[in-house]
C-alpha positions as CSV (number, residue, x, y, z in Angstrom):
1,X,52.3,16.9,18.0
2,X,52.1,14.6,21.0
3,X,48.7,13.4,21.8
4,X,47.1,14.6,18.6
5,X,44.6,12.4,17.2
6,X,44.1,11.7,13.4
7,X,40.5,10.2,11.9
8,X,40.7,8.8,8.8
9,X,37.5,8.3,6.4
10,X,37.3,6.2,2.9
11,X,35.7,8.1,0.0
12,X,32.3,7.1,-1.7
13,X,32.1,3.9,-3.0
14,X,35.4,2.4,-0.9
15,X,35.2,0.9,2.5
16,X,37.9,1.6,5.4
17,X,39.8,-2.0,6.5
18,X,41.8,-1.2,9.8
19,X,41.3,1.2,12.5
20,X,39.7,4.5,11.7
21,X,41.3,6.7,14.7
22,X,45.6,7.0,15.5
23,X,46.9,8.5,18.1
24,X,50.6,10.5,18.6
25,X,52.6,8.7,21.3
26,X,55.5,7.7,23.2
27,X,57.0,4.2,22.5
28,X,60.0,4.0,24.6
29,X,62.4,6.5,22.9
30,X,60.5,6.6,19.8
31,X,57.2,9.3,19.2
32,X,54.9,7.5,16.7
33,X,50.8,6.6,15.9
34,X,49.6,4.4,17.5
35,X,48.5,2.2,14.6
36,X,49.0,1.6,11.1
37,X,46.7,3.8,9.0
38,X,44.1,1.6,7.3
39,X,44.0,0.8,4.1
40,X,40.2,1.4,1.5
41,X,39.6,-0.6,-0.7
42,X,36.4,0.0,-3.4
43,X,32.7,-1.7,-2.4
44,X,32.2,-4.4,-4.7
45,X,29.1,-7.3,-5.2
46,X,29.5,-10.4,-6.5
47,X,26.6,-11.2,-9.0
48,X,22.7,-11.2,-7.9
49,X,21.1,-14.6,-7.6
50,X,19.4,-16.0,-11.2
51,X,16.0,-16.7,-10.5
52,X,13.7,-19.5,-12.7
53,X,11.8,-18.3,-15.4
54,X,13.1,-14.3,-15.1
55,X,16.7,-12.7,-16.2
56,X,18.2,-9.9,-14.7
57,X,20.2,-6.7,-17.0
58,X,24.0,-7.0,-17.4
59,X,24.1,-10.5,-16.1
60,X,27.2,-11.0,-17.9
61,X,29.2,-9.1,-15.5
62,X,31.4,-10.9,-12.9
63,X,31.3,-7.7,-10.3
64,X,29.1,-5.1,-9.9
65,X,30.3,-1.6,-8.2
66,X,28.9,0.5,-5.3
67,X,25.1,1.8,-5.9
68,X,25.2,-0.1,-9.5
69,X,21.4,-1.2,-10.4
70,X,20.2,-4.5,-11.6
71,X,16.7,-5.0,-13.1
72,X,14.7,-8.4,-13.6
73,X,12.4,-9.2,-15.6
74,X,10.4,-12.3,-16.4
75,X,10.4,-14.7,-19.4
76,X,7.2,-15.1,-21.7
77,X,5.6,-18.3,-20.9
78,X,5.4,-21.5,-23.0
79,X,2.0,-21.9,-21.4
80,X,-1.8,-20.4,-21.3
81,X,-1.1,-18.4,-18.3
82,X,2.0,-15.3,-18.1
83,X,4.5,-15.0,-15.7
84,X,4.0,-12.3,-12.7
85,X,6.8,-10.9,-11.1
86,X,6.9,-10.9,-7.4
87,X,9.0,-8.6,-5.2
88,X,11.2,-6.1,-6.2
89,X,12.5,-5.7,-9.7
90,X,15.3,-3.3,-9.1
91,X,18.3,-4.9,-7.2
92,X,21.0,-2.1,-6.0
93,X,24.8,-3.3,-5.2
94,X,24.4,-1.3,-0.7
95,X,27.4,-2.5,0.9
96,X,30.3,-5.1,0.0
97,X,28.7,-8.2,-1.4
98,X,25.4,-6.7,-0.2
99,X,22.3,-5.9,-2.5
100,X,19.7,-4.0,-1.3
101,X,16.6,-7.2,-1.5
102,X,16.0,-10.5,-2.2
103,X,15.6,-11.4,-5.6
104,X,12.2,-11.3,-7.1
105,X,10.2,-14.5,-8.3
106,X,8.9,-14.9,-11.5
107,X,5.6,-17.5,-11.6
108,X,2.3,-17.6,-12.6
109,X,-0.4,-16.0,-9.9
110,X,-3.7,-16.4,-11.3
111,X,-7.1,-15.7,-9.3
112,X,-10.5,-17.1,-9.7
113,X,-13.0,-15.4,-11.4
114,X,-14.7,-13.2,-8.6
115,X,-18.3,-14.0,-8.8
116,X,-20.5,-12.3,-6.0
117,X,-24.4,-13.5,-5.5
118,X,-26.5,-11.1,-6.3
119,X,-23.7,-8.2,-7.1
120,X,-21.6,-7.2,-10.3
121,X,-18.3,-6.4,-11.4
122,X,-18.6,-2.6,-12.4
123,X,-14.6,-2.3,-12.9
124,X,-12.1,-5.1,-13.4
125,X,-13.6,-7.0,-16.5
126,X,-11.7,-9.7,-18.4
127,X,-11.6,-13.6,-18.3
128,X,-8.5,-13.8,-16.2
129,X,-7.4,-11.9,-13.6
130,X,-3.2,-12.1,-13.0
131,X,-1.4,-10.7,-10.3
132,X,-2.3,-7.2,-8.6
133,X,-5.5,-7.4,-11.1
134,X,-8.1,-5.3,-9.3
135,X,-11.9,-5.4,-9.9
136,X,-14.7,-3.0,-7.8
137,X,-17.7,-4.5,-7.2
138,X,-21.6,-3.1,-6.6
139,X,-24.8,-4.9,-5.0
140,X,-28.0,-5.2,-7.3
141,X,-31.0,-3.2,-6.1
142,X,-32.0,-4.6,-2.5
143,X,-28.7,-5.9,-1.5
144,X,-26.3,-4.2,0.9
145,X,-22.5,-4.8,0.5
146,X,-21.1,-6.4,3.5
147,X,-16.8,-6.3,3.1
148,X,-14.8,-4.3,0.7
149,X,-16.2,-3.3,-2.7
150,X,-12.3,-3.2,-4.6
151,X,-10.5,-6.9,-3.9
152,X,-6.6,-7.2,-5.1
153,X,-5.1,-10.8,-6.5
154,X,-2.6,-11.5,-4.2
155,X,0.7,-13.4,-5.1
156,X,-1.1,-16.4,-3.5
157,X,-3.8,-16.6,-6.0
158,X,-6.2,-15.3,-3.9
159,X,-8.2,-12.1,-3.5
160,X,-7.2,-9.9,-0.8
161,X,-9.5,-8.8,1.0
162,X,-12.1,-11.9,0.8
163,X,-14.5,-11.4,-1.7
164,X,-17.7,-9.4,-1.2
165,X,-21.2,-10.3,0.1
166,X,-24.5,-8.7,-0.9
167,X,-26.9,-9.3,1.5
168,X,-30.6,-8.9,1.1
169,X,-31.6,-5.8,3.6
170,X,-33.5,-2.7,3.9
171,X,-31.9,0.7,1.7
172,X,-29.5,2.5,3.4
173,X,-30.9,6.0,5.8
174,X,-30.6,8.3,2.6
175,X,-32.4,6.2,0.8
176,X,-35.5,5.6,2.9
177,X,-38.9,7.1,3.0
178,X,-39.9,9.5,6.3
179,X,-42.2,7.9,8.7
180,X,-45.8,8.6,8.9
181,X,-46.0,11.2,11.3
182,X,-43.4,13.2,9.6
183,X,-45.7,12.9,6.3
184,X,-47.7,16.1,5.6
185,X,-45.5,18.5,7.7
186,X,-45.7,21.3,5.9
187,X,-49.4,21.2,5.3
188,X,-49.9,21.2,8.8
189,X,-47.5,23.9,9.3
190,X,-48.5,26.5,6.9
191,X,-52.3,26.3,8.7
192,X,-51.0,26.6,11.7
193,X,-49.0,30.0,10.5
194,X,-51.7,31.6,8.8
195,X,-54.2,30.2,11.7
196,X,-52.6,31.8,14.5
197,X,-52.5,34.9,15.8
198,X,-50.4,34.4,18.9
199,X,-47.0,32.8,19.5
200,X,-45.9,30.1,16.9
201,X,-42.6,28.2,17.9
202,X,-40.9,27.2,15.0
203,X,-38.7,24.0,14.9
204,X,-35.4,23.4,12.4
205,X,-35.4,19.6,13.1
206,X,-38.3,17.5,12.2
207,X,-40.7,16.8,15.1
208,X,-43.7,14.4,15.8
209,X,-46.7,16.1,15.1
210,X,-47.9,15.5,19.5
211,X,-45.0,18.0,20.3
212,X,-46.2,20.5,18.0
213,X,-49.5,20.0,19.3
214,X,-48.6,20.8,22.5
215,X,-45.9,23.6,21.9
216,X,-47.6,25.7,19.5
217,X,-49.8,27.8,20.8
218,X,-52.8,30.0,19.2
């Protein structure tokens, strides 16, 4: 009918080329759309980027459908030291010509061996340490931990966070002995309870022994 409209859609996996909404006219004596319907044609990619070192699955494909998955992986290494692979292994084929990342990078990301003064490594052993090795660390007796006790190797050969310090210092609160007034509490306590005869006021909280003195009465 005159003036109706008409929205056309593409199905999964096709994209629309041409206008999307036509409209029922008047074109001199004529009644007609508006425009041409569009046309779909089906979402293609062309191949994925090869990377050095690394290799991606059914790379001998010249076109790779809608939502179609690549993976890479990397090559062994003719030297001492593997290949890591950086970035994202899986590849999907979003949008004409359009994967969903960058390809990944295959290279060799090694970290020095994390030695802290006067701590240990108490997870994490082994001569090398490759990429995303992780390794938790602890202070010897005496030595507090200033910075993160579990360090990452980064894809820049270097820990993340920084290393660890262990720095000479006092034990922590939970650790420590009580101070001298607080020492014989309970002795003194218990005489005053079986001393008195008259009102006792009895505190939850540990108290110098001058308040007591002077609260407590007998």
């Amino acid at each position: 009918l005159l003036k109706d409209i008409v929205t056309f859609l593409s199905s999964f996996s096709y994209y629309l080329i041409g206008t999307s909404i036509s409209h029922c006219d008047i074109s001199g004596n004529d009644v007609g759309w508006t425009d041409y319907p569009p046309t779909c044609e089906k979402i293609l990619c062309k191949p994925p980027e090869e990377i050095p070192n690394g290799k991606y699955t059914n790379s001998h494909k010249d076109v790779f459908e809608y939502s179609e998955v690549v993976t890479y992986s990397c090559d062994p290494s003719s030297g001492p030291d593997e290949y890591s692979l950086i970035g994202e292994s899986r590849l999907t084929c979003v949008g004409n010509d359009e994967w969903s990342s960058q390809p990944p990078q295959c290279k060799v990301v090694k970290c020095e061996y994390p030695a802290v003064e006067n701590g240990m490594i108490v997870s994490g052993f082994g001569p090398k340490h490759y990429y995303k090795a992780t390794v938790v660390f602890k202070c010897n007796d005496g030595f507090n931990l200033h910075g993160d006790s579990i360090v990452v190797c980064g894809e820049n050969s270097t820990w993340e966070p920084e290393l660890p310090k262990c720095i000479k210092g006092h034990p922590s609160p939970t650790d420590a002995t009580p101070p001298n007034d607080a020492e014989g509490l309970g002795i003194i306590l218990l005489l005053i309870i079986t001393l008195c005869h008259k009102a006792l006021v009895f505190y939850v909280e540990v108290l110098p022994l001058s308040i007591i003195r002077e609260e407590t009465t007998c």
